[in-house]
N, C-alpha and C positions, 0 to 999 in steps of 0.2 A: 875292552874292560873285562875284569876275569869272572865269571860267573859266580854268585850267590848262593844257588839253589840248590846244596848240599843238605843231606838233613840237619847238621849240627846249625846250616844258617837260617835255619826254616823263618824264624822268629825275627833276624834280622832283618830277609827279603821283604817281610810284612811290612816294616816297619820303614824299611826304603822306597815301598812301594805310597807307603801313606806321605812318604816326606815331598816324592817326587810329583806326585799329582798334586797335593797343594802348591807347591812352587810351579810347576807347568800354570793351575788357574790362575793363579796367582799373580803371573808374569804375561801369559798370553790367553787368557781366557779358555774357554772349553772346545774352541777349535784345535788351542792345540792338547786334547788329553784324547788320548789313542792307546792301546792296546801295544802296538806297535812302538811307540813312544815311549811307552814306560818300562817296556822291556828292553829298550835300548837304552834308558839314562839307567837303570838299576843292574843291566848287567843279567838280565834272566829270560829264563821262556814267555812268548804272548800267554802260555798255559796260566803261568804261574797268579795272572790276572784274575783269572776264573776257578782259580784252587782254591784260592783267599779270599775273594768276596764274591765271585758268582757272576761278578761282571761291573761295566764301570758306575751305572747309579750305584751300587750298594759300593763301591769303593768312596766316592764321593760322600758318601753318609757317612762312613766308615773313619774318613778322613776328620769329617767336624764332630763327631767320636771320640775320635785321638784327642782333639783340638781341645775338647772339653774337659778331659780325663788328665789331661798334663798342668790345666789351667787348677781342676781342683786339688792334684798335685801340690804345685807350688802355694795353694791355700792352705792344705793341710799341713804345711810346715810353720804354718804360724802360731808358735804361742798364743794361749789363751792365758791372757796378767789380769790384774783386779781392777786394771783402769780401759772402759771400754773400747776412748778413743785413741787411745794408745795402739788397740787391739784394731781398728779400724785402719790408721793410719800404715799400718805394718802390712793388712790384706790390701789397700791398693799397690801398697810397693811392691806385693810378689805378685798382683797380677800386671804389672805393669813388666814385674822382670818377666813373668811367661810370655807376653806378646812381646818383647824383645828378646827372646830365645827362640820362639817359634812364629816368628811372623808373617810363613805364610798359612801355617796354619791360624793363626787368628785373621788374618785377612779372610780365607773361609768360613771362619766358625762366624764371622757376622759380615760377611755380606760384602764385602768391598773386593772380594774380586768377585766377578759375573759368570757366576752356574749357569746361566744360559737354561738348558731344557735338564738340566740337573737341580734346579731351583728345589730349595727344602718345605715341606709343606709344614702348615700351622703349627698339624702334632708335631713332626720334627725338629720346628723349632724350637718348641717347650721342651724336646730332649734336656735340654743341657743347663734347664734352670736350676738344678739342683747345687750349681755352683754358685749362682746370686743367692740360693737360700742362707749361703753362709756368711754373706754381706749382711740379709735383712735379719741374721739372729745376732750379729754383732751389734749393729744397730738398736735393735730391739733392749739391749744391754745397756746400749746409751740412755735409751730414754728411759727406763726402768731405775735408772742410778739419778736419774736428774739433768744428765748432762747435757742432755737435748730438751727442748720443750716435747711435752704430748703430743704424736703426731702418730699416725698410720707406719710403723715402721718399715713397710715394703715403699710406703711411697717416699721416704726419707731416704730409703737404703739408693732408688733410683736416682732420687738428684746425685749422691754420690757416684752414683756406678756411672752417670749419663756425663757428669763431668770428667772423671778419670777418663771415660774411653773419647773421650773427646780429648783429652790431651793424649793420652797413647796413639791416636789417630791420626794426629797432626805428626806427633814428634815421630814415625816411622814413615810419615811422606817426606821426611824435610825439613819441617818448617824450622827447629829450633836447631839447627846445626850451627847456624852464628851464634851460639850462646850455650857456653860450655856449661853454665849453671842454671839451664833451664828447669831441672830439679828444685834448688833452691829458690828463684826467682820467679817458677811461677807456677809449677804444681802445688808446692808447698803453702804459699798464697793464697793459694784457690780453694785447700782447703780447711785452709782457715777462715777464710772470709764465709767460707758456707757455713763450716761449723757457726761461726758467730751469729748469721742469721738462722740457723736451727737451735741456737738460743746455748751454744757451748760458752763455759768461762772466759771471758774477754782475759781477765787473770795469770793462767795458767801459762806454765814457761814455752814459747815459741818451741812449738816442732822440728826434731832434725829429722835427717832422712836415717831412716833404721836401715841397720849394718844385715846385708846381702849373704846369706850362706853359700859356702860353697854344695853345686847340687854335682849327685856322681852322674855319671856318664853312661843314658841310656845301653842296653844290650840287648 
């Protein structure tokens, strides 16, 4: 493989560096993420490991970092319209498109592939809350408008988020690959039927799945 680690690729090496170690835990757990290992799937020096984060825990960190910064990414591309759950149902689509763009980093950033003695501590995992705060203010919009009954909007924003990554979690093991409209069939269901016991308009015209932007191509 032809080496990376010119200056002009500084930037990219990093970023292949992040991509390969979450696929290695990903795939094989943290026996196989090595120094040695990442320098051969990315194509660079064992150096280049400890130029960039200092060594493998802060790569690891570094990695559900990435994981979370691409996640608010694809959040921040969503419209804010005058109808909340509009506005809601648009944020689980692009977090569902970022764990289906970057899956093994979402397998990191929560836990389903095994850190082993890389495990993220308490504070670490409150790192990356700042992306659910964008769920619990959308939320928060719902119930202020009526749409939801009175409720604690972080603790409303969770039922949504626990269900979403509950079907993202499935649907990247497998499970819905017999069923090419499991979009329609049963996310879209799901959260309707929630909505409807957080007291949304039984009324209102059935949800489609909102139209997917083209994203450009990290560098």
């Amino acid at each position: 493989m032809a080496s990376v680690s010119s200056p002009t690729g500084q930037p990219e090496v990093r970023r292949r560096l992040l991509e390969a170690a979450a696929r290695l835990l990903a795939e094989e757990g943290p026996s196989g993420l090595s120094t040695r290992r990442l320098a051969k799937e990315v194509g660079t020096s064992t150096m280049s490991v400890y130029t960039y984060f200092g060594g493998l825990p802060d790569l690891v960190r570094a990695v559900v970092e990435e994981g979370f910064a691409r996640l608010a990414a694809h959040l921040a591309e969503v419209p804010r319209t005058d109808d909340a759950l509009t506005d809601l149902l648009a944020l689980g689509w692009a977090y569902r498109a970022n764990a289906m763009d970057n899956p093994q980093l979402y397998a990191v950033m929560f836990g389903s592939a095994s850190l082993g003695g890389y495990r993220r501590s308490k504070e670490e995992l409150d790192e990356g809350r700042y992306t659910f705060d964008t769920l619990v203010a959308a939320t928060a919009r719902a119930i202020e408008a009526g749409q939801f009954r009175q409720a604690d909007p972080e603790h409303v924003a969770a039922q949504l988020w626990s269900a979403l990554h509950g079907f993202v979690m499935l649907e990247l093991a497998g499970y819905f690959e017999g069923d090419k409209d499991a979009i329609e069939n049963v996310l879209l269901p799901l959260f309707v039927n929630l909505g409807i016991g957080l007291g949304a308009d039984t009324g209102r015209p059935a949800p489609t799945v909102p139209k997917r932007r083209q994203r450009r191509s990290r560098t």
